[in-house]
N, C-alpha and C positions, 0 to 999 in steps of 0.2 A: 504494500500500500504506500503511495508515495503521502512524505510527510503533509503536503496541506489540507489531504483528509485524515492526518492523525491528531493536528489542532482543530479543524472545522467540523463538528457533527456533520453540518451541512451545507453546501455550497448553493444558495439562491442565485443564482443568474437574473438579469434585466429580462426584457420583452422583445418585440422585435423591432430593432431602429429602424429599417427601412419604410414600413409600411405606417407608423405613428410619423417618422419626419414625412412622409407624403401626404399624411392626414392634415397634417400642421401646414406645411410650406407648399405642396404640391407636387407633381410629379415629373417633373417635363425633362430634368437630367439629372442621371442617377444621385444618392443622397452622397455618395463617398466623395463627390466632388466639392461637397461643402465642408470638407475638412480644411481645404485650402480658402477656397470663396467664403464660408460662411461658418468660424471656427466658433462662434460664442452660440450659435446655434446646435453644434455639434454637443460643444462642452453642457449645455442646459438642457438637454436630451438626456444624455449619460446622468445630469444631476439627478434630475426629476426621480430615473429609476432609483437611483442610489437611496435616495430621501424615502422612496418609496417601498422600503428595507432589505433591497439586494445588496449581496456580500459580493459577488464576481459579475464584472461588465465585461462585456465584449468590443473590442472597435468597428470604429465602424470602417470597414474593410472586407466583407463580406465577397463584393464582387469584382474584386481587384487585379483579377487574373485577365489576359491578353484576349481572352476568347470573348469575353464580356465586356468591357472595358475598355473604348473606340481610342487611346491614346498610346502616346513615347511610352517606351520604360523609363524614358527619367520623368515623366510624370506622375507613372504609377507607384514608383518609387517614393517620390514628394510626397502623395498622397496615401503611400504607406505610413512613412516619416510621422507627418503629422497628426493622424488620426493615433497615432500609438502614444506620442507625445500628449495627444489632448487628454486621452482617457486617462492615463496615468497623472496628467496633474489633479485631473479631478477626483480621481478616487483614492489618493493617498491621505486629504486630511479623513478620510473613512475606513480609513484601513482596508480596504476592497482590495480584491485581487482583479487584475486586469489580463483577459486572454487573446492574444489575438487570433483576430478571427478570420477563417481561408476559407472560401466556399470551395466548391468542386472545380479540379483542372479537367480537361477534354483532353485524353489523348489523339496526339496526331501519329500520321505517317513520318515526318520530322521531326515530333518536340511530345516527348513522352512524359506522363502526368508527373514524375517524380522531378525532372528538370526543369518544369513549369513550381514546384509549389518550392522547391529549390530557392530559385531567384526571388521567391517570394519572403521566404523563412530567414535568408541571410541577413534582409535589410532587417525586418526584426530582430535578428541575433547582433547588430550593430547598437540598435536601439536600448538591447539592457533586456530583452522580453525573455521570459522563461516562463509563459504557461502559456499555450498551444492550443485553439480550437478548430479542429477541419470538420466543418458541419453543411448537409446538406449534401451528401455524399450520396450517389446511385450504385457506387460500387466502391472496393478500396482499392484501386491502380494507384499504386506510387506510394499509398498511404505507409505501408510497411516499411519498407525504405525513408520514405522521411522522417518517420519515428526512430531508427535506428540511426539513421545523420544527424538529427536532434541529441540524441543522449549522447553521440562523439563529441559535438561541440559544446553542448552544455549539461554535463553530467547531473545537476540536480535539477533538470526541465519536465517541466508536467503536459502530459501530451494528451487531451482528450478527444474522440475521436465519436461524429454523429451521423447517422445515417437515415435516409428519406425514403422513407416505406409504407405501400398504401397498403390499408384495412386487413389485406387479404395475407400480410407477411412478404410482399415481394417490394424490390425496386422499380420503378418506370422503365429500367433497361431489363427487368425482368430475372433480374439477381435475387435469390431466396433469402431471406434475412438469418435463418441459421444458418450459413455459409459465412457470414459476414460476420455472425456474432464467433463461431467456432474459431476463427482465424485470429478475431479482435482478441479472444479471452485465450489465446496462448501466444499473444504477440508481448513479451516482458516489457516491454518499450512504449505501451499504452495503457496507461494510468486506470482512466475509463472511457467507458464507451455506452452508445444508446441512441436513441432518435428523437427525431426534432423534423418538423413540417409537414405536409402533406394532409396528417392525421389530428383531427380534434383529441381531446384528452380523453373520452372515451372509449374508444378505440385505442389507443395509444397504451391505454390501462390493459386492454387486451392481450395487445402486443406482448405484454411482460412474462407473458408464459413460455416466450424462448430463452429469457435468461436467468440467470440463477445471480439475487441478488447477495446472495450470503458467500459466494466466492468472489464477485465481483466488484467494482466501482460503479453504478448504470447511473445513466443521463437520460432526459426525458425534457423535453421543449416539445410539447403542442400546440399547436396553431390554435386562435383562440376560437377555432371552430370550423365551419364552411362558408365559406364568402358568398356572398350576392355582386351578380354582376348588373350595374345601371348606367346607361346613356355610357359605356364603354370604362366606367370606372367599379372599381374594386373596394366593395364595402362588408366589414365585419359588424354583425349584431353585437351588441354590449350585453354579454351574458359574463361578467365579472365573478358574479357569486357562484354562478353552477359550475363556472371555469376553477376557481379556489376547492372548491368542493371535491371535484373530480381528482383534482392535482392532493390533495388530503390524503385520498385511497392510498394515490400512486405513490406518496411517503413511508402511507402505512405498512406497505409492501417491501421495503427496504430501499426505495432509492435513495440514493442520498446526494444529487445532481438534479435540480430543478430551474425551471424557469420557463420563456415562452418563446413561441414564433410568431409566424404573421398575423397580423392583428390584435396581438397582447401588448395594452397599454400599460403604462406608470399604476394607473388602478387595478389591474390584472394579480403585478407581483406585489400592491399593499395586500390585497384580500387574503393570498395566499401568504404572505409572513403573516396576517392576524390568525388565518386558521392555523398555524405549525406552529406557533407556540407552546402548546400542549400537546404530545401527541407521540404515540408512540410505537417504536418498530416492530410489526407482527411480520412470520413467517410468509414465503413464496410459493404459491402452489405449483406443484410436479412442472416441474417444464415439459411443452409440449412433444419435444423431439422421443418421450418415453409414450406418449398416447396413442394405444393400440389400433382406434379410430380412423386416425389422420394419416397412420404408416402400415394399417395391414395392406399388406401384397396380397391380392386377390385377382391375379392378372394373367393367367396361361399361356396368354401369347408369347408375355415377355419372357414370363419364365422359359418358353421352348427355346427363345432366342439365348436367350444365357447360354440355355445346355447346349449350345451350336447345333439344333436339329433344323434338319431342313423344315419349312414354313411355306404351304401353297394358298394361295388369295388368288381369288378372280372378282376380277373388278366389273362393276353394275352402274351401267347409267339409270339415272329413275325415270319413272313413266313421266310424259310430259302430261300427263290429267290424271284422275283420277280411279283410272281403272289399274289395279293394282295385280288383279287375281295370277295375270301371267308372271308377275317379276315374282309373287311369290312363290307359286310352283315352283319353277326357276331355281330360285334360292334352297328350295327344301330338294331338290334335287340335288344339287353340288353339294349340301351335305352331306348325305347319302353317300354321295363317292367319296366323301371323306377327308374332304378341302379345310383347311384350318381357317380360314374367312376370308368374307365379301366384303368388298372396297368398294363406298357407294360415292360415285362425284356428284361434284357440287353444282347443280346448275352449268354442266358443260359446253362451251362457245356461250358462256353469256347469255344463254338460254332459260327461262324460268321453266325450273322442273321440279317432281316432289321434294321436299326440302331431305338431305340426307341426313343428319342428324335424326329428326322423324323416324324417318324411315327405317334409321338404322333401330331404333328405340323398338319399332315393329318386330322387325325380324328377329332381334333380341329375345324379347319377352316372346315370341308364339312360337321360335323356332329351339331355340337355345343356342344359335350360332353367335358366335365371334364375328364380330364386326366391326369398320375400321372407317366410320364415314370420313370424307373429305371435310375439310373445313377453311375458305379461300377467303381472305383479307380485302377480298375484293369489294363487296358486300355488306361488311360488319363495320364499327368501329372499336374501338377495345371494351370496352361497356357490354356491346353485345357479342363479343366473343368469350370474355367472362363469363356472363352470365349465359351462355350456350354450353361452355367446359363443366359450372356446374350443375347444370341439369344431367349432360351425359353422365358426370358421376355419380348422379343420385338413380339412374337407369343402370347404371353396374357396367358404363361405357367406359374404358380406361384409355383406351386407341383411337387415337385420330392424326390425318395426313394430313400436314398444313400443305397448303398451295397458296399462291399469288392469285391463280385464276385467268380464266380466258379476260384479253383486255374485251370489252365493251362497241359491239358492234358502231362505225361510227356516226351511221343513221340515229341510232338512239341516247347516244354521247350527251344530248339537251335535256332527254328526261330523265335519264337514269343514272342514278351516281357512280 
């Protein structure tokens, strides 16, 4: 356990600066630029939280990496500079700890995430910084690496490390959050770790069933809920209290890394240091990676595939209406000879046909065959390919063959998406 959680029970973090300085000032170029243009506005931000009973702020630096961020490196750098400098003058008569703060680097084909958050961490390592936040992570590219270039150059540095994961346990690039945690929690060079955005507190409380807070440091920043979009701007309902509330549980449970994301104002983290006052650390339940539910293998295809057996599939266009009776024969036949399953496409050439998923749900249930509907991106958006994936699962559908899909006849290119 690194020492600033062996004096601090608890470490309260601020809110989210970004989305409270666009409430205040507006939005029109990003907030980090007002570390240079507009530093008394910066430093009364960071107060506000502070006064508002946070022990650790973050700078504002969030989106300071080359991918984001339309300027020089010696600008980014200045505006490294100064936003590390602001924080820290403000939060020393408070004794606060000051992190800086890295959102996520993009790897490229020439400039790899670790050389990116590199150039970043130096100018901080110049500044005197020695506590470390990379939040807002869809993956950990580079993260390990710079954890362990940090503890070379600064042996007593606190490195905490947060990741952006929706409802469901994955990242937007489709990264499983036990992956991330398994790696984080034997990486000795990461203090703590845990998530922050995407997810209101509720959800977020969910979340906690993949880590084990009794071996660990966890972190925990939820968004102060789910935005409303109006006339093209980005607005948070003020649910303060149920936000305190929810963030209570998630104490009770062992975290000991709290604070918030977008839309968590100054009143966000008072509520939540009035409710922590009192309060006190109860047990974690089973982590999910032991839940028999979520991990039994119930799936004979793949297991044939493991055992390297050969595997025969024949593949089924579906009826283009509604008369079914032949495709099913059809199919009760090739069981019969003993085919390990039917591959149903998707609407093929762009064609509306039985839907395969359906379809496969049919043959499932009246037949008892294996089935491997198609499922093409062409059609869906992620919303309803999720909620496709769990219906199959709840049909006992484990296999499906993504496709791109016939592009889109270009006659119909106007009406059909």
């Amino acid at each position: 356990m690194h020492p600033l959680f062996m004096k601090q029970k608890r470490l309260l973090f601020d809110g989210a600066f970004g989305t409270y300085y666009a409430s205040l000032y507006g939005n029109e170029e990003p907030c980090e630029m007002a570390n240079v243009k507009a530093p008394t506005r910066v430093a009364a931000i960071h107060e506000e939280y502070l006064k508002a009973g946070a022990n650790a702020i973050k700078t504002n630096t969030f989106a300071m990496n080359e991918a984001v961020l339309d300027c020089s490196k010696a600008k980014r750098e200045e505006l490294l500079r100064q936003g590390y400098r602001i924080a820290k003058r403000v939060a020393t008569p408070y004794q606060a700890s000051v992190f800086a703060d890295i959102g996520p680097c993009v790897e490229t084909r020439t400039r790899s995430a670790f050389t990116q958050y590199k150039e970043l961490v130096d100018v901080f390592l110049e500044e005197g910084a020695d506590c470390f936040l990379f939040e807002t992570l869809p993956n950990d590219h580079g993260i390990h690496e710079i954890a362990a270039y940090l503890k070379e150059r600064c042996p007593h540095v606190c490195v905490l490390v947060s990741f952006a994961v929706t409802a469901d346990g994955y990242t937007q690039q489709g990264v499983p959050l036990t992956k991330l945690v398994k790696a984080a929690h034997e990486d000795e060079n990461i203090h703590g770790f845990g998530l922050n955005c995407i997810c209101g507190p509720m959800h977020m409380r969910r979340l906690l069933k993949y880590f084990d807070t009794k071996k660990d440091t966890i972190l925990i920043m939820p968004n102060a809920g789910y935005p409303t979009i109006l006339a093209n701007h980005t607005y948070f309902r003020d649910n303060s209290s149920y936000y305190a509330q929810e963030m209570e549980k998630i104490s009770s449970m062992g975290v000991r890394i709290l604070g918030g994301c977008c839309g968590s104002k100054p009143s966000y983290i008072q509520k939540i240091k009035e409710r922590l006052q009192e309060e006190a650390v109860l047990s974690l339940p089973t982590p999910a990676a032991n839940d028999p539910v979520l991990y039994k293998d119930c799936n004979p295809l793949r297991k044939k595939l493991q055992r390297k057996e050969k595997v025969i599939c024949v593949e089924f266009d579906p009826p283009m209406d509604c008369r079914i009776e032949r495709f099913m024969n059809d199919a009760e036949y090739l069981k019969e000879q003993g085919i390990d399953a039917i591959t149903i496409a998707d609407c093929p050439i762009a064609r509306a046909r039985v839907d395969s998923s359906l379809l496969a749900c049919k043959l499932h249930r009246e037949l008892g065959i294996d089935v491997i509907p198609h499922m093409t991106c062409r059609d869906r958006n992620i919303n309803a390919t999720k909620a496709l994936l769990f219906g199959l699962n709840i049909e006992d559908i484990y296999n499906v063959l993504v496709v791109t899909g016939d592009p889109i006849p270009a006659a119909d290119r106007q009406e059909v998406s």
